[in-house]
C-alpha atoms as one frame of an Amber mdcrd trajectory, in Angstrom:
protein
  -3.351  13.210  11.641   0.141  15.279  11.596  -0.039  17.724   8.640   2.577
  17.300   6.009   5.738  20.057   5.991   5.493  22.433   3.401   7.512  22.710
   0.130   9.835  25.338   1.808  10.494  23.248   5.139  11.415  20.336   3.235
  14.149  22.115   1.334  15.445  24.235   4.603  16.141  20.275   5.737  17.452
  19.320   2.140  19.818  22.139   2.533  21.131  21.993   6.115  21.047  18.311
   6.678  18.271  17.192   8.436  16.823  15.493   5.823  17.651  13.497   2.602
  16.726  11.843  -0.508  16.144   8.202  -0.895  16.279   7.127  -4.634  14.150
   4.693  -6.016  12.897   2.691  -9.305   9.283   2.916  -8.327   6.754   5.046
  -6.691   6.745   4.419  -2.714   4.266   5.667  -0.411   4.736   8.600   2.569
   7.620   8.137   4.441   5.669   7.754   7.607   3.721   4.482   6.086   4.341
   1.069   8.223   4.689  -0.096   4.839   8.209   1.132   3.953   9.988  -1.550
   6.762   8.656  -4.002   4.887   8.818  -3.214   0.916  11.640  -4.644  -0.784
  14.580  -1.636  -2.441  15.941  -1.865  -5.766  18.853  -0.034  -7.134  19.191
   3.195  -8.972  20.610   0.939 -11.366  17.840  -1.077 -12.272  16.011   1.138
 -14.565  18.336   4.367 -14.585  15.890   6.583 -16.670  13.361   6.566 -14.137
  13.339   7.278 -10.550  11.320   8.976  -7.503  12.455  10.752  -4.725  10.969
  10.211  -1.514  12.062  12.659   1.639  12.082  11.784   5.325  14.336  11.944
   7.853  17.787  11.366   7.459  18.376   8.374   9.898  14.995   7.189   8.600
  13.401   7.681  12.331  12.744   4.056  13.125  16.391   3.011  14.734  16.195
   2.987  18.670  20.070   3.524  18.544  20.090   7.050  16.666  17.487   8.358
  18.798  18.951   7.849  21.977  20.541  11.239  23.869  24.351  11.297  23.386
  26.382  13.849  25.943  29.508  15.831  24.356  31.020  18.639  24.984  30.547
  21.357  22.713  33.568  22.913  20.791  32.500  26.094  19.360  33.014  27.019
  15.726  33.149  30.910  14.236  30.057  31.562  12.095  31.274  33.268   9.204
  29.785  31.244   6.248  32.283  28.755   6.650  31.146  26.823   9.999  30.555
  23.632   8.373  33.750  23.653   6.742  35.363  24.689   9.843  33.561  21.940
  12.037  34.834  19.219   9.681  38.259  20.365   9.473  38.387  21.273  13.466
  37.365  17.615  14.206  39.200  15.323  11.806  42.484  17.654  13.384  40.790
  16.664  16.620  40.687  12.986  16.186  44.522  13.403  15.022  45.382  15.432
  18.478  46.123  18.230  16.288  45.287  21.794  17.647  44.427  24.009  14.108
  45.421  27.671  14.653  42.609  29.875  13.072  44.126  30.617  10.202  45.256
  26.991   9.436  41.648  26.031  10.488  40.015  28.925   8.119  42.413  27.934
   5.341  41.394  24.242   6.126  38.256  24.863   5.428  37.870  26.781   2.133
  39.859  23.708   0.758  37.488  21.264   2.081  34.642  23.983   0.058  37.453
  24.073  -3.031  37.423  20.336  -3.131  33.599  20.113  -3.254  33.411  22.274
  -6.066  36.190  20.504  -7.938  34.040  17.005  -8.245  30.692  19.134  -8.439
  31.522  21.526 -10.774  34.517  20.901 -12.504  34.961  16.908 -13.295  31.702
  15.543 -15.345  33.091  12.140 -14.414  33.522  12.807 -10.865  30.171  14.116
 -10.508  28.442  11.005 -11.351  29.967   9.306  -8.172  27.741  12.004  -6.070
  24.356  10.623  -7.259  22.954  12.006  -4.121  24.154  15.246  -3.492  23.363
  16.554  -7.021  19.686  15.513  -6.609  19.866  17.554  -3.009  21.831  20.557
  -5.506  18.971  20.604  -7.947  15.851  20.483  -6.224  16.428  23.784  -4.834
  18.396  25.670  -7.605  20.460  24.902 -10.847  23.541  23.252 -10.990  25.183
  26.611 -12.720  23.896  28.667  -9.810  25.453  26.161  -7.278  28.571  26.244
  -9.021  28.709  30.117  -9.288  28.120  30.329  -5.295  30.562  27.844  -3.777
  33.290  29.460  -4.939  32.209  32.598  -2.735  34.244  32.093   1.113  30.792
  32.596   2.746  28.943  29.861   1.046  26.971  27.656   3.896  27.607  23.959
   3.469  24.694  21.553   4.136  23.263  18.192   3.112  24.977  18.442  -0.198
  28.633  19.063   0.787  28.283  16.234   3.659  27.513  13.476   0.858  30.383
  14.646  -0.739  33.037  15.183   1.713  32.208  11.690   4.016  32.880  10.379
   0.631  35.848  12.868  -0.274  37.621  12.417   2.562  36.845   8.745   3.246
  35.430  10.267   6.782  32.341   8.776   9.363  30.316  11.895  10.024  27.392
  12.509  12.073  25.110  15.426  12.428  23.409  15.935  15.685  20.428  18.741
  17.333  20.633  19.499  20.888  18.022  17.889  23.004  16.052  20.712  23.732
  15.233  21.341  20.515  13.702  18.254  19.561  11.399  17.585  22.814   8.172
  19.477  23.657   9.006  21.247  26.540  12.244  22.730  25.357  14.682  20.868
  28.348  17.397  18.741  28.176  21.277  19.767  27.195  21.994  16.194  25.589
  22.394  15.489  21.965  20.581  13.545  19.313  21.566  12.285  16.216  19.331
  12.868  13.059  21.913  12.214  10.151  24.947   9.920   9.380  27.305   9.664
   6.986  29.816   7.481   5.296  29.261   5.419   7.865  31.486   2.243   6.300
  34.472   4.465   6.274  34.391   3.684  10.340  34.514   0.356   9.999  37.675
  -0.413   8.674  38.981  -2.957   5.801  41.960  -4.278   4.540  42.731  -1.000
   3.449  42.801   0.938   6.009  42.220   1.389   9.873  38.726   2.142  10.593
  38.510   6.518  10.996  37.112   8.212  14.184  33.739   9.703  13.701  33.486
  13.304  13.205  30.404  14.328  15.427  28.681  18.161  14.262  26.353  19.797
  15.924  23.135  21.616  14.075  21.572  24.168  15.247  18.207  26.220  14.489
  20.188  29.034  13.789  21.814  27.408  10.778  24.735  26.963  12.264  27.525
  23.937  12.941  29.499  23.436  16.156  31.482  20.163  17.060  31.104  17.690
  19.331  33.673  16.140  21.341
C-alpha cells in the first residue's frame, strides 16, 4: 500500500501548483478511493457553513488525455522571484506575436503580482469570487502574512496566484513537469500536464473569441519556464 505524503509535501504542492483543493459539503474518502468517480458533488453553496477539503492531484489523475506526453519547446524564463509572473506575461505576449523586451516583460509581471494582491488583499468583495485560492492562502499561513509578502518583487507565485489570474485575466492556463521527472527511470524530454486552469475561457462564447492556452512549465527546482 503507497504511504500517504506528509503534511509538508502536501503544502510544497498547495503552493507551487501541483496540487489543489476540492471543496465539498460532506466528508469524502482518500482521493485515491474508486469511490470518488462514482459519488455524486454538491456545491459549496449548499450548506456554506460547513465544508471539507480533500487534496489530490490537480487534474484529478484519472483523465487518459492529461497524462499523455506533450512535446514543446522550452522558452526560458529569468528566476528572480518573479518567474511565474514572467511565464504568464511572456506567453499571453506570445500568443499575441508580441516579443516583450525585459524590462516590459519584468514590468509585466509585477502588475500581473499587483493585480493579485488588489482582489486578495485589498477588495473584501472581490475576494469572495476566489473561493479557491484563499483556502490554498490559508492553509499554509494567514491571510495578513500573504498580504504583507506579495507586495515584495521577489514573491514566488504558485497554486494561489494561478486561480486568480486564469480568472483575472480571463486566460486558459496549463501547468506542466517534464517527463523525466515523473517516470521511474528518470528518461524522457516530453512534457506532462498535471494542472489546468480556467479552462472555459478557451472555449469561446458569445462574448468573446475563445483565448490560446498559456502552457508553463514546473520544475523541481521551484521554478516556471514556458512552453511553446
Amino acid at each position: 500500500m503507497a504511504r500517504e505524503p506528509s503534511n509538508d509535501t502536501i503544502l510544497e504542492q498547495l503552493k507551487h501548483g501541483i496540487a489543489k483543493f476540492e471543496l465539498v459539503s460532506y466528508p469524502v474518502p482518500s482521493i485515491s478511493s474508486h469511490e470518488l468517480q462514482t459519488r455524486p458533488s454538491k456545491c459549496l453553496n449548499d450548506n456554506p457553513h460547513r465544508f471539507f477539503a480533500r487534496i489530490g492531484p490537480s487534474i484529478g489523475g484519472v483523465s487518459p488525455a492529461m497524462k499523455k506526453v506533450e512535446r514543446y519547446s522550452v522558452q526560458k524564463v529569468t528566476g528572480d522571484g518573479r518567474c511565474l509572473f514572467r511565464a504568464l506575461v511572456k506567453g499571453m505576449a506570445f500568443n499575441k506575436g508580441i516579443a516583450l523586451k525585459p524590462w516590459e516583460e519584468r514590468d509585466d509581471a509585477d502588475e500581473l503580482r499587483m493585480a493579485v494582491k488588489e482582489v486578495i488583499c485589498d477588495n473584501d468583495k472581490e475576494r469572495r469570487q476566489y473561493e479557491e485560492a484563499l483556502v490554498a492562502i490559508t492553509v499554509e499561513e494567514s491571510l495578513k502574512r500573504y498580504c504583507q509578502r506579495i507586495g515584495r518583487p521577489d514573491f514566488w507565485g504558485g497554486e494561489s496566484e494561478l486561480l486568480v489570474l486564469s480568472k483575472l485575466c480571463c486566460q486558459p492556463i496549463v501547468v506542466y513537469i517534464p517527463e523525466h521527472e515523473h517516470t521511474r527511470g528518470g528518461w524522457g524530454n516530453g512534457f506532462i500536464p498535471i494542472a489546468e486552469y480556467g479552462a472555459d475561457f478557451g472555449k469561446g462564447s458569445r462574448k468573446g473569441k475563445p483565448r490560446k492556452v498559456v502552457r508553463l512549465l514546473y520544475s523541481g527546482k521551484n521554478h516556471y519556464d514556458l512552453l511553446v
